[in-house]
C-alpha positions, 0 to 999 in steps of 0.5 A, a space after each residue: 507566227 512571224 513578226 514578218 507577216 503581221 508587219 507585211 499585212 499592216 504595209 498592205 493595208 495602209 496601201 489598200 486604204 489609201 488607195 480606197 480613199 483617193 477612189 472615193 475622193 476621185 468618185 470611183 466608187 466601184 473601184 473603191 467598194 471592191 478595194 475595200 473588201 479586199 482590205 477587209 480580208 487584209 483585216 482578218 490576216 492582220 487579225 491573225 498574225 496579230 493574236 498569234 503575236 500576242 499569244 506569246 505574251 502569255 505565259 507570265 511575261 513582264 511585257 504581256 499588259 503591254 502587250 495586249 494595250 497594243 493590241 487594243 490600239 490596232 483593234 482601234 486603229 483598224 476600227 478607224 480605217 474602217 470607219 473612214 472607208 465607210 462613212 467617206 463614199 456617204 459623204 459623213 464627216 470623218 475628221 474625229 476618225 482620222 484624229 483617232 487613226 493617228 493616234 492609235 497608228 503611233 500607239 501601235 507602233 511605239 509599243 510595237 517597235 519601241 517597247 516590246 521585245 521581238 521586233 523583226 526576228 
């Protein structure tokens, strides 16, 4: 599996999220509802790229705890974004979610970018 294809998904799902968010912010709801099921399908392709990714870890790699934190830190990372995209139409509060996107976005992406091995081959 490409590196290409996961990093392409991620691209498109802050896009699709931040979109989402203005269309709540903005009261388009329905706008909103109907980005936000296509986010989720985003999700599932980021879901599969993302293991596809990791399963090469496995095989007695130096790297693979490593790998599988930062696999961890995009389950979280989309655990946020979802979590913002449902509680923000209900008018909840959402600023510890936002706290824990940042947080695991710059996880994932050190680990991504920084340490593993792979990059954009």
């Amino acid at each position: 599996m490409s590196t290409h294809l996961h990093v392409t998904a991620w691209a498109l799902a802050f896009i699709l999220f931040i979109i989402v968010v203005l269309l709540n912010k903005s009261g388009k709801e329905k706008g909103a509802k109907i980005l936000h099921m296509i986010l989720r399908l985003d999700y599932l392709l980021i879901l599969y790229s993302g293991g596809s990714l990791l399963a090469n870890y496995f095989g007695g790699s130096p790297m693979m705890g490593e790998a599988i934190f930062k696999g961890l830190a995009g389950l979280w990372a989309i655990f946020s974004m979802e979590m913002i995209a449902i509680k923000m139409p209900r008018n909840e509060p959402t600023k510890s979610f936002w706290i824990q996107l940042i947080i695991a976005v710059i996880l994932t992406m050190v680990l991504g970018f920084g340490r593993l091995p792979g990059g954009f081959a």
